[in-house]
C-alpha positions as a printed Julia matrix, in Angstrom:
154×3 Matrix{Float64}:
 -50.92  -33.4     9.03
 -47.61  -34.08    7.04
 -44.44  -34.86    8.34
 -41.26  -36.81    7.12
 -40.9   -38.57   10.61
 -43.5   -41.55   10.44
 -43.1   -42.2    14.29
 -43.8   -38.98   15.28
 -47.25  -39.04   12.95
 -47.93  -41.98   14.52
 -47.15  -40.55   18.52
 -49.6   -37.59   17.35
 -52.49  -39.87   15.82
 -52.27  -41.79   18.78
 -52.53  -38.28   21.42
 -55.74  -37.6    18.89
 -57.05  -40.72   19.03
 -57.38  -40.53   22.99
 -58.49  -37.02   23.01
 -61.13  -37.1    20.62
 -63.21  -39.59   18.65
 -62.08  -40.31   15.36
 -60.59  -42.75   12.97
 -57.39  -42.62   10.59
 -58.08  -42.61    6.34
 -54.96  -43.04    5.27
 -53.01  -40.67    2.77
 -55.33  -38.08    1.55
 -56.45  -38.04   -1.74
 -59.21  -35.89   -2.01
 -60.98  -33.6     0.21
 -62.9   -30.16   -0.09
 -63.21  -30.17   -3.98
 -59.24  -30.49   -3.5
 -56.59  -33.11   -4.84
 -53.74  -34.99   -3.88
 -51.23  -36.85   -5.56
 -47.96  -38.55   -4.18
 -44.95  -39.1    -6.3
 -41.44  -39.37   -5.89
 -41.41  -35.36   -6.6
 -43.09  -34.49   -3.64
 -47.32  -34.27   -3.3
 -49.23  -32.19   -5.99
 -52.08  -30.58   -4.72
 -54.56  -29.1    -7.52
 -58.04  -28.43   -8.18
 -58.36  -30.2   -11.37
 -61.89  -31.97  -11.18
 -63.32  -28.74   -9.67
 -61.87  -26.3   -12.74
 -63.75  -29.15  -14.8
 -66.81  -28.6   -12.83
 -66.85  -24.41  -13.35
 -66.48  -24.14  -16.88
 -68.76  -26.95  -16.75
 -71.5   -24.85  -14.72
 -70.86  -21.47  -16.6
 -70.5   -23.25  -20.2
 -66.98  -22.45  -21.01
 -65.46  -26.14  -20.97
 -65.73  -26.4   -25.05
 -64.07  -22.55  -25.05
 -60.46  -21.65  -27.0
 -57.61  -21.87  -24.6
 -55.92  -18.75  -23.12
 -51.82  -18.47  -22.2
 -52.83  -15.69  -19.92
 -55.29  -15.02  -17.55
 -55.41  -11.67  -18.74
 -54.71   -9.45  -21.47
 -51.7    -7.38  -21.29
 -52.49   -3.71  -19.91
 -56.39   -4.2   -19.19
 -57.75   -1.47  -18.15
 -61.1    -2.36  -16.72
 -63.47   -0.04  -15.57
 -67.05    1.61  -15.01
 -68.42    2.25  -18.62
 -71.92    4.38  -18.41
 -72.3     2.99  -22.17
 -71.94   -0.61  -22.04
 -74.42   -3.29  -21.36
 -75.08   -4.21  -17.78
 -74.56   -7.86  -16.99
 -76.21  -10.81  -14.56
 -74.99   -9.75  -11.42
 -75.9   -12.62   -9.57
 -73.89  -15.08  -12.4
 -71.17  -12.97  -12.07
 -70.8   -12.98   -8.27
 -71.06  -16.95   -8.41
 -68.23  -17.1   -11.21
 -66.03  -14.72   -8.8
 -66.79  -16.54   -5.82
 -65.89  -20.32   -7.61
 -62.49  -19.06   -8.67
 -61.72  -17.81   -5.72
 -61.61  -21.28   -3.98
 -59.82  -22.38   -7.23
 -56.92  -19.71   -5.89
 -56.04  -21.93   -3.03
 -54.35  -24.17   -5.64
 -53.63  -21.85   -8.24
 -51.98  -18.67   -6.88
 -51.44  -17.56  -10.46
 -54.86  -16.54  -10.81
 -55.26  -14.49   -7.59
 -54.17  -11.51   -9.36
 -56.52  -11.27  -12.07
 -59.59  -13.11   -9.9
 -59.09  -10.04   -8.12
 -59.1    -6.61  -10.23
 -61.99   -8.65  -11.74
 -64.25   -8.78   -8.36
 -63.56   -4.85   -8.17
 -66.38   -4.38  -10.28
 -69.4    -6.55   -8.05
 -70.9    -3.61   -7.72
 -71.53   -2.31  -11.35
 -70.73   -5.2   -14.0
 -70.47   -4.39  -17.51
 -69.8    -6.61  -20.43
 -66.39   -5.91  -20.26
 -66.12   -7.07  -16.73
 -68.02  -10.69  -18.37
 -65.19  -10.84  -20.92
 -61.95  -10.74  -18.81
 -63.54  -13.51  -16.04
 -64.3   -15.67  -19.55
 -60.83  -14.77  -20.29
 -59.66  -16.33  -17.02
 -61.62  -19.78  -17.64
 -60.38  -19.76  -20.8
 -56.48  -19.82  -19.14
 -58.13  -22.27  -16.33
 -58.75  -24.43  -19.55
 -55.23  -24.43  -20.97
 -53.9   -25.13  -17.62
 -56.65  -27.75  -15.74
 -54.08  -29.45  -13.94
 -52.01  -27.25  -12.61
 -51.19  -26.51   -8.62
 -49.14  -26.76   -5.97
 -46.51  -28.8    -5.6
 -44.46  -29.58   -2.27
 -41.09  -31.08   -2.86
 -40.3   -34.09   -1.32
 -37.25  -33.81    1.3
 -36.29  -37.91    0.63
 -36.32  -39.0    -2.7
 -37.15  -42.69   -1.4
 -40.91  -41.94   -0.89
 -42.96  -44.25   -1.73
């Protein structure tokens, strides 16, 4: 729960607290493979240690860094001719940067033309999800940011 009003957090804590058992951590930091930081901006909330963890798991974290998650005009499709590929890799790699969306709404787009093709993968399909770790790469820290209404935070 956020809000700028710290009685009013407090007054709904304290309605929790009554109703159900539980205890109060503090500011969140971390929770659900997602992070939060607090500055005088406002709170930055990014996936950063979980981007690590996926081109960690799907050896990409030593790969060349993209600007775009995509190549201009791809035209991705069902090729008879090319090589078939791992579906069950594939599916997992789709699936992992889908939860990395929640923070990074810039790759929703291209996370999904790519998961059109679940049902037939082709080596071209394999290239433009690399080509979207590689852009994770470049950009490992970036997320959502939610601007602070007082500049006195602290």
């Amino acid at each position: 729960m956020t809000r700028s009003n710290k009685k009013s957090i407090s007054k709904f804590k304290s309605g929790l607290m009554k109703e159900f058992e539980m205890s109060d951590l503090d500011i969140i930091t971390y929770f659900l493979g997602v992070e939060f930081h607090k500055s005088k901006r406002g709170v930055l909330m990014h996936q950063r240690r979980y981007a690590i963890e996926i081109l960690k798991k799907f050896d990409m974290e030593h790969c060349n860094v993209s600007i775009t998650p995509v190549e201009p005009r791809l035209q991705l499709s069902k090729h008879e001719e090319e090589k078939n590929v791992d579906p069950t890799k594939y599916r997992r790699l789709i699936g992992s940067l889908y939860y990395l969306c929640n923070t990074r709404p810039d790759l929703a787009f291209s996370v999904g033309i790519a998961s059109r093709f679940i049902e037939r993968l082709k080596e071209s399909h394999l290239a433009a999800v690399k080509r979207i770790l590689r852009y994770v790469k470049g950009y490992i820290g970036s997320g959502i940011i939610f601007p602070a209404l007082d500049t006195n935070i602290k």
